[in-house]
N, C-alpha and C positions, 0 to 999 in steps of 0.2 A: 512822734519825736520825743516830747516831755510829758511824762505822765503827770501833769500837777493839777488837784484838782479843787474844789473850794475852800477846804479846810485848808490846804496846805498854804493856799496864797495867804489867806486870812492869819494865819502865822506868820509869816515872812511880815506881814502889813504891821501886827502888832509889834516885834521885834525892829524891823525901821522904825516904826513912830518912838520908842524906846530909846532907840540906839542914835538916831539922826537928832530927834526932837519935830515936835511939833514945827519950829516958826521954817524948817528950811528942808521938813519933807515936801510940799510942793514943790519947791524947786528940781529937789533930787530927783522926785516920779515925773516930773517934764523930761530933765536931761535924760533920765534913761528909758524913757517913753521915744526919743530921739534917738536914743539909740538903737532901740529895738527895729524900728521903721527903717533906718538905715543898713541895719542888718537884716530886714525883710526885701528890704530892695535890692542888695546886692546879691542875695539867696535867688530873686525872682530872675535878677540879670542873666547871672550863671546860670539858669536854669534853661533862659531864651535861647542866650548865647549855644547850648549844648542841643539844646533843640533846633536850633538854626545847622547846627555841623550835621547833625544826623539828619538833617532831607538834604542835606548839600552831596554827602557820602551814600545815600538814597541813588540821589540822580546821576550822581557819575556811576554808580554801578548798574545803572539803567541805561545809561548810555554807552557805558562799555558793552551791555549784549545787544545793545541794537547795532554796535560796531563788527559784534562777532556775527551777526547775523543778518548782516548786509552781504559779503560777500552771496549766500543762499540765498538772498532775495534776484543778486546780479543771477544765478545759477538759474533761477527758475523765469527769470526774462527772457530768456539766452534761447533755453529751453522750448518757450509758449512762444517765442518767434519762431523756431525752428518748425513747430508741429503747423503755425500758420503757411509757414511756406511749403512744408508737402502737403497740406489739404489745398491751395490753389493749386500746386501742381498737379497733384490726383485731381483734381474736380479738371483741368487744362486738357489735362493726358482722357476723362473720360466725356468730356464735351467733345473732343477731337474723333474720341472712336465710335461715335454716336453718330456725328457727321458721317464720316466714312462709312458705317452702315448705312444711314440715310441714303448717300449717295450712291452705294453699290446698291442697295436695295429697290432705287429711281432707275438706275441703269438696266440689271436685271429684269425690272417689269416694261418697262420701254423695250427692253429685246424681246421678250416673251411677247407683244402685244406687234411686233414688225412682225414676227414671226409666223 
């Protein structure tokens, strides 16, 4: 932010003690010691504040593609129902003709054995 570095404060220091005087630079380096801190607080606030919006604006745009990608979730239920009911079907239809071999195949051998 500000580049100030020791030399430069220690000017500034001897120019206030100069220009303010000694008995009422205490004072002054309190109040704007105060002020600093309260401009450090409200820099921190804003900062919160901004950082609060941006995971706010995060999660509604997270939540808007789990909206777009719901309907594809419905798609692939719909789907995995469907393939469950022709596998009972298929597995129905060849239990059935399993039987029916069974049974012609009892039958046929019961004839061939009258015979």
């Amino acid at each position: 932010m500000f580049d100030i570095g020791f030399w430069e404060l220690s000017v500034l220091g001897v120019v206030a003690l100069l220009v303010i005087g000694p008995e009422r630079l205490p004072g002054v380096a309190r109040t704007v010691g105060a002020w600093v801190g309260r401009g450090k607080r409200f820099v921190s606030s804003v900062k919160a504040d901004i950082d609060q919006e941006l995971r706010a604006d995060e999660l509604k745009r997270i939540l808007e593609k789990q909206k777009s990608l719901n309907p594809l979730h419905e798609i692939m239920e719909e789907t995995s129902e469907s393939l469950k009911d022709v596998g009972r079907e298929t597995t129905k239809t060849l239990n059935d003709a399993k039987q029916e071999h069974e049974t012609a195949s009892s039958h046929s051998e019961s004839e061939s054995k009258s015979s």
